[in-house]
N, C-alpha and C positions, 0 to 999 in steps of 0.2 A: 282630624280623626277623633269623634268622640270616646268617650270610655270605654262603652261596649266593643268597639273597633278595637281598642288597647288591648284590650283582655285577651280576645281572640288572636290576635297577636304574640301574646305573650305565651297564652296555651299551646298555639303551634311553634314557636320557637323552644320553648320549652321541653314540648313532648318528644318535637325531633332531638333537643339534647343527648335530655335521661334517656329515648331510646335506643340511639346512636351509645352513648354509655355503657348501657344495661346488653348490648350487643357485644360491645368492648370487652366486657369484663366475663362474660360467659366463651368469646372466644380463645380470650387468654388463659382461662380454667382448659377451657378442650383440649389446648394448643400451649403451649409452653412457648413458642416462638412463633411466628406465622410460618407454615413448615412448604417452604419453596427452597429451589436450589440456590444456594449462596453464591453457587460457582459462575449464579447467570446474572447479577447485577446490572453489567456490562453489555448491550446487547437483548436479543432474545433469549428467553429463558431457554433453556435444555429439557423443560420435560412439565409436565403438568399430571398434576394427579389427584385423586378424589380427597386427597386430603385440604387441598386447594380451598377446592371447591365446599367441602365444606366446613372451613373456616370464615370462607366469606360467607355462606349461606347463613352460619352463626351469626355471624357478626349485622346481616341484613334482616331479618327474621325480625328480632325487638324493634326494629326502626319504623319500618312496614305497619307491626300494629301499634305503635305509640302513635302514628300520625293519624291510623286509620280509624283509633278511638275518637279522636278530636274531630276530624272530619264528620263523622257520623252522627258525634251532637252538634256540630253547626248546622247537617243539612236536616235535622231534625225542629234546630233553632230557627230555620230560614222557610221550615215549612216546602221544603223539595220532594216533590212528588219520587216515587221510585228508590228512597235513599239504601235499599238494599243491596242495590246493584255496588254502591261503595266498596264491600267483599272486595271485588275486582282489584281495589287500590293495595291489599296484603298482596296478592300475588304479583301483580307487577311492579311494584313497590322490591320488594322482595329480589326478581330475578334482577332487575337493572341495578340496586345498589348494589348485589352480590358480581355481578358482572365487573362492574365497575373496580371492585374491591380483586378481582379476580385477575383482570388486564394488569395492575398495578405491577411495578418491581419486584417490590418485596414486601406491600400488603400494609396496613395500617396494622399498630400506629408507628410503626417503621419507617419514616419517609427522608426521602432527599431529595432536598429542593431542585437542583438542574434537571431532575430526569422522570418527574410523578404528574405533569399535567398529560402532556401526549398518551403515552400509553392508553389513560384511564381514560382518554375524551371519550370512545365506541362506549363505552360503559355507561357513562353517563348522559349523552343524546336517548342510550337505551334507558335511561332511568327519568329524564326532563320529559320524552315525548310516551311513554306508558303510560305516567301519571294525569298528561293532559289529554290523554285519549278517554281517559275512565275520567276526568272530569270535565272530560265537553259533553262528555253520556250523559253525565249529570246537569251541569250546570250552563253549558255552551259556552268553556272556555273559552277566551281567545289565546293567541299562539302567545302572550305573555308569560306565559306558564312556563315554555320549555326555554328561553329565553333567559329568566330569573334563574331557572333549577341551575342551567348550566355554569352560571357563573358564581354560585353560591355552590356548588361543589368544587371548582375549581378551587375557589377565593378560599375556603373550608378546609381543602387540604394543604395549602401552605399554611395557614392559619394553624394547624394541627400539628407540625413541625416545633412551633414555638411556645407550646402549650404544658410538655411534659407529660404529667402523670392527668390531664385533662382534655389528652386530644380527642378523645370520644366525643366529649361535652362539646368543643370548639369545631370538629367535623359536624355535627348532624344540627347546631345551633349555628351556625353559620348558613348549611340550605336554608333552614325553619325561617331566617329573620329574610335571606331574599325570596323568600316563596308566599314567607307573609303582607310581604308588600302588594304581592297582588290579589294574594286570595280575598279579603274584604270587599275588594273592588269588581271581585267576580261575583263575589256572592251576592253583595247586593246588587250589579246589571242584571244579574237573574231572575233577583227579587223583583225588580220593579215590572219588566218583562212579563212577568206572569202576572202583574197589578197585583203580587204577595205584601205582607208588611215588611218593611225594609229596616225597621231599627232591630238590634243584635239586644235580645233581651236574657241578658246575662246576669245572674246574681246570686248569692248566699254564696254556694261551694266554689261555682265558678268562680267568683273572688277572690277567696282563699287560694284556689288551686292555682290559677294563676299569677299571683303573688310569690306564692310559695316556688312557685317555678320559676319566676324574674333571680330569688333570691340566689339558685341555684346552679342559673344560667350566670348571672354575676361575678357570684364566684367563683366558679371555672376560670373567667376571661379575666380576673383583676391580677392572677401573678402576671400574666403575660402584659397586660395595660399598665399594671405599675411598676415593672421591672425590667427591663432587657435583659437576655440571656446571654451572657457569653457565648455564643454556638462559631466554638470552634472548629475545621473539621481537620482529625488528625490524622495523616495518613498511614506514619507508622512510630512507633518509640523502640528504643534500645538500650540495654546497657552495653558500656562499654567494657572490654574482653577481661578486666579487671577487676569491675562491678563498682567503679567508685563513681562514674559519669553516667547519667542517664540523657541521651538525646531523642530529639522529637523532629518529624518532617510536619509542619503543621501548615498548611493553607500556602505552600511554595515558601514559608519561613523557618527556619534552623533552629531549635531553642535546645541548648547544653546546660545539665544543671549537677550542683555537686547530689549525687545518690545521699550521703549522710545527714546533710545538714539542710536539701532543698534550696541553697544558694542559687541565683538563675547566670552561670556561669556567661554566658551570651547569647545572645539573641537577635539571628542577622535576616535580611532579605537573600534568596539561595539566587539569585539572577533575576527574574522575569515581574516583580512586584506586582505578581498577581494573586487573588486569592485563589486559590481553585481545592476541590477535594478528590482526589486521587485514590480509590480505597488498593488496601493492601500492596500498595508501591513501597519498599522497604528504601532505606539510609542502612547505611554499613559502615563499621568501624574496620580499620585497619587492624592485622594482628596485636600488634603491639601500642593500639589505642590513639598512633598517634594523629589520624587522620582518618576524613569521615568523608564518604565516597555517598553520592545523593543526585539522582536525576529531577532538576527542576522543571517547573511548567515548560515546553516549547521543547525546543532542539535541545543535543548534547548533554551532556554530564559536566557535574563541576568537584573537584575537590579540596577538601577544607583542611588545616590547621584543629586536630581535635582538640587544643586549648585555648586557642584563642579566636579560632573562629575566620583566621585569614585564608582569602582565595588561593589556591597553590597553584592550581592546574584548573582549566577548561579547556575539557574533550567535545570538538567540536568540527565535523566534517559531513561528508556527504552522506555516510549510510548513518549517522545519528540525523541528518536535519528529519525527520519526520515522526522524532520523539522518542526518548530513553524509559525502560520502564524500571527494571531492579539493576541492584550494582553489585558485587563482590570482589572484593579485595583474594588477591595470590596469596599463598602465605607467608609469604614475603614480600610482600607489599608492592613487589617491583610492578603487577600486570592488576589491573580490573578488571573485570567481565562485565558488558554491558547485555541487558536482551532490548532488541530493540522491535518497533511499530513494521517492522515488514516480516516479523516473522524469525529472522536471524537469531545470532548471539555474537556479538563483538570482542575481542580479546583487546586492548590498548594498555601502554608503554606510558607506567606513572608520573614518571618524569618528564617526560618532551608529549604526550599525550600520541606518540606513535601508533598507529593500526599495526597491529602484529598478527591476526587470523582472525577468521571466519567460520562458523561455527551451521550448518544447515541439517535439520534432522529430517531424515528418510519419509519421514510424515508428513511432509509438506507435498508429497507426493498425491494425495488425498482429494489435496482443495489447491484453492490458490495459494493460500499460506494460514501456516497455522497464528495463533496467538502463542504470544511466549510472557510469561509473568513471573518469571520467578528463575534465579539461577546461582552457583556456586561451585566453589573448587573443590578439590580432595585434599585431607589432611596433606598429604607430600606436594599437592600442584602440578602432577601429570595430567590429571584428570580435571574436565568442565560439565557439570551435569546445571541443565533446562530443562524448565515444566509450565504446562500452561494448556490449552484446548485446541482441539484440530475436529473437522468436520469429516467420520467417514463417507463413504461412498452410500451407506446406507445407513438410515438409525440418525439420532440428534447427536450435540458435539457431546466428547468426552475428554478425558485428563489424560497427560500423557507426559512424560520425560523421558528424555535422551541423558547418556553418557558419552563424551568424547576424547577419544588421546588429544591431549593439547600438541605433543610433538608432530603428528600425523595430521589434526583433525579428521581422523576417522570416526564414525560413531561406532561405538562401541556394546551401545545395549540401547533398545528401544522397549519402554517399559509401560502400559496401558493398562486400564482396567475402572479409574475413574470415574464417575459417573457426573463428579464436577472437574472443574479446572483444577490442576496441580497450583497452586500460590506460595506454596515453598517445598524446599528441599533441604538435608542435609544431609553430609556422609559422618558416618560414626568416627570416631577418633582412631583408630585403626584403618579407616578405609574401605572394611568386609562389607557395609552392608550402605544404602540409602534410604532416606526416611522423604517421601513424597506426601505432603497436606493435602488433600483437599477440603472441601467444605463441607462433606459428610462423613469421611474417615481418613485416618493416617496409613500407609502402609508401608511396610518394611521388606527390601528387594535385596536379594541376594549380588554384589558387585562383580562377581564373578562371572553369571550364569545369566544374569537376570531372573532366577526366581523368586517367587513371591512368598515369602517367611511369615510376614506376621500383616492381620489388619485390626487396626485398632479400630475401635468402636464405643466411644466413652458415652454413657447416656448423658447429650447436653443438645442444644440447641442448635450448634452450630461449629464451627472449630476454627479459629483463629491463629492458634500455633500450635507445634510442636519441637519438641528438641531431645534430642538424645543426652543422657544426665554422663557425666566422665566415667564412670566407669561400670555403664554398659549394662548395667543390671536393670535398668528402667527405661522410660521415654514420660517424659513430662508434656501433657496435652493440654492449652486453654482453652476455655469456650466461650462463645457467644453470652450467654448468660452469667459469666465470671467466675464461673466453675476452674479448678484447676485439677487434672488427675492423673494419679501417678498409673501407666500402664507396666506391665510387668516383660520384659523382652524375651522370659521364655517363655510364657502360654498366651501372649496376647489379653490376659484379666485387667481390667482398669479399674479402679479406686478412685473415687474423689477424697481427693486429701486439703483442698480449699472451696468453698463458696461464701458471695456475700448476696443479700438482698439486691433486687434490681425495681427499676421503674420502668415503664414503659420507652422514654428516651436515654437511658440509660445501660443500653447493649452494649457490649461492650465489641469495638471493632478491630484492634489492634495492641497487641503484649507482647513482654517480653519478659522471661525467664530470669532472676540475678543469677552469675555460674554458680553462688553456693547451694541451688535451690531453694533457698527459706525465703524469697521476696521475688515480688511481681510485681511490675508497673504495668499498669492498665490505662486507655484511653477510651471514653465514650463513645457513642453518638452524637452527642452536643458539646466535647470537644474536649473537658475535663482528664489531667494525667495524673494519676495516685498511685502512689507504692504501695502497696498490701504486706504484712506479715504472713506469710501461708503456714506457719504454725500456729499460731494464736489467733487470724482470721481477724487481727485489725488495723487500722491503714495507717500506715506511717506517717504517710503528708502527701497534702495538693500542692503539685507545682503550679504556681502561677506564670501568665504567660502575657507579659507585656506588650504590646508593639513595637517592634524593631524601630531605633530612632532612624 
């Protein structure tokens, strides 16, 4: 490739960068978080809406005309008859990356590696074969085109996972570099085709310009080329009921660390030695801290030793083999509550890991079986309340929890109105009331009646946790964005009483409360656990997170 060839090169990988960037950064202004239901990670989303739509649109728009400027002086440079028809490449430029961005989970530059090529493929066939339609118009592409796009979006969006605060640059300079492999080679078959001149007569600014864009494309990729990133994925943290041990479910490994001093207490494999990311599947300490209750990759539940980390018990039979998802400890440590992968909720016998009841909510009547993700006891232990999504008969899935007599297994209150999946629950310290999550609000149900008291609605991003404070005068909410805010339990008003600065890979996915309320341990997107001060707004300590020997 001569020089000329370089440059052009460089100016398309380039311009798709910064405009893939400059898309980034005007949809993050729009959008404070890419605004999809959180409740839908898992599956197909629950609901699509024009806000969707247009964040993607944002976000494709810059790309569209970054490429469609460079295009225009190449086929100006290449001497191509009709170069106006070009236009054509913003518009479909435009609707197939927006598409693309739109099928997605949960949307750039938010990504997780297991589950962001499938979806996005329709998206991007529709973005590889738009662009070689409007340039066989032009130039009589050949089908190299859609061929290059596709795997340069693919390869782009992994690539964008491990980039940080530079996935923009690493998504739209990742197409630009396989798209430029063949564009040179089209534009000059064209050229000769028409007996046109074939050398790329590039010079003065063109230099500059793409220089200046090599610099900037570089940049972007040299953290991620000269550094690995820890990218752990954590599924949930905790303190323990004391507040002096903080634990962590990280990638199917167990890591216990002292809360004061950050010592990493231990660090074991929970069964299955496998990596995997699990979002919002909780670990649970026992009342009295002494032991830590944690469904591993695969079948069954296991229970641990909460200081040193030893196996006590694995719950392991027939209605667990097809996967445990949350745990909770009795308050007496005697029983766990399992939810498990069919829909149920399991009761088991701490000690000999005995099946003691069954747990089935009236809502399974719906569909075949609901999803269940989240479960816990009542202060006294009569009581088993589960939440998670169920499909009505009409309309997309919704949130929803049950209450059961654990003497009876009756259910007792069927509670709905979600819009995402319930992800947790908790009963007040008295009992009166339940506190159901989900990923757009909290809401507060009467134990009684089942009526519906309070819903919180904190302006953030997304909602992660919440907990009811001891005595009863608040609900403490964290967010997606690392917001923390105190709601008020008689008018439902929410305050943010903590936030820190965020980066793009830096969402935060899983917290936990310390019971004094003044500290919070937060876990990333890329894997990171820190303690916050929520008075003073600064971080206590990063637990570091070894590999289990």
């Amino acid at each position: 490739m001569n020089i000329g060839k370089l440059r052009i090169a460089w100016l398309w990988i380039g311009s798709s960068a910064v405009g893939f960037l400059v898309g980034t950064i005007l949809a993050g202004m729009a959008f404070p978080a890419p605004p999809v239901d959180p409740g839908a990670i898992e599956g197909t989303r629950n609901q699509y809406d024009w806000r969707e739509a247009a964040y993607a649109l944002t976000l494709a728009v810059p790309f569209a005309i970054s490429q469609w400027l460079v295009l225009r002086y190449l086929l100006a440079v290449y001497e191509v008859p009709g170069k106006a028809k070009a236009v054509l490449w913003i518009a479909v430029t435009s609707i197939g990356t927006a598409a693309m961005i739109f099928l997605m989970p949960i949307g750039l530059p938010m990504l997780f590696l297991p589950m962001m090529a499938e979806p996005m493929l329709p998206g991007i066939v529709l973005l590889a074969l738009g662009q070689w339609l409007v340039l066989r118009l032009l130039i009589k592409a050949r089908f190299f085109w859609p061929l290059l796009t596709i795997v340069g979006a693919v390869a782009g969006a992994y690539l964008a996972v491990l980039t940080s605060l530079a996935s923009g640059l690493a998504f739209g300079g990742c197409i630009g570099a396989f798209q430029a492999m063949v564009l040179t080679l089209e534009l000059n078959a064209d050229a000769k085709r028409r007996g046109a001149t074939t050398g790329a007569r590039l010079h003065g600014r063109e230099t500059v310009a793409s220089i200046g864009l090599a610099v900037i494309v570089i940049a972007a990729f040299a953290p991620s080329l000269l550094f690995t990133p820890d990218f752990r994925s954590v599924n949930s943290v905790a303190y323990s009921p004391d507040g002096t041990r903080i634990a962590a479910d990280v990638e199917n490994f167990v890591y216990l660390w002292d809360a004061q001093t950050g010592e990493l207490i231990f660090a074991i494999d929970s069964g299955q030695g496998q990596r995997v990311w699990r979002p919002f599947e909780d670990l649970a300490f026992s009342a009295d801290g002494s032991r830590i209750a944690i469904a591993p990759h695969g079948p069954g539940a296991i229970i641990l030793d909460g200081e040193t980390g030893e196996r006590l018990l694995t719950i392991r039979d027939h209605p667990t083999s097809r996967g445990v998802g949350d745990t909770a400890f009795s308050p007496d440590g005697r029983r766990v509550l399992l939810t498990l992968s069919d829909g149920d909720v399991a009761l088991y016998d701490t000690v000999d890991g005995q099946f003691l009841a069954g747990f089935k909510s009236t809502v399974a009547a719906h569909i075949n079986a609901p999803i269940v993700r989240s479960a816990t006891f009542s202060p006294d232990g009569t009581r088993v309340a589960a939440g998670g999504n169920y499909w009505p008969v009409r309309g997309p899935p919704e949130g929803y929890a049950a209450v059961w007599d654990v003497a009876s297994q009756k259910e007792l209150l069927l509670l709905t109105g979600h819009a995402t999946a319930v992800w947790d629950l908790a009963f007040s310290a008295d009992g009166s009331r339940i506190l159901t999550r989900g990923g757009e609000a909290v809401r507060v149900w009467d134990t009684r009646d089942g009526a519906a008291l309070l819903t919180l609605v904190p302006e953030c991003s997304g909602i992660v946790d919440a907990t009811f404070r001891p005595d009863h005068s608040h609900i403490l909410v964290g967010c997606e964005d690392g917001s923390v805010h105190r709601c008020e339990s008689a008018d439902g008003r929410c305050n943010p009483v903590f936030s820190r600065p965020l980066s793009d890979m830096d969402q935060v996915v899983t917290m936990s409360v310390h019971p004094d309320g003044d500290q919070v341990v937060m876990a990333n997107l890329i894997g990171t656990v820190d303690a916050w001060n929520t008075r003073t707004g600064s971080r206590i300590r990063k637990f570091r997170m070894p590999d289990p020997d």
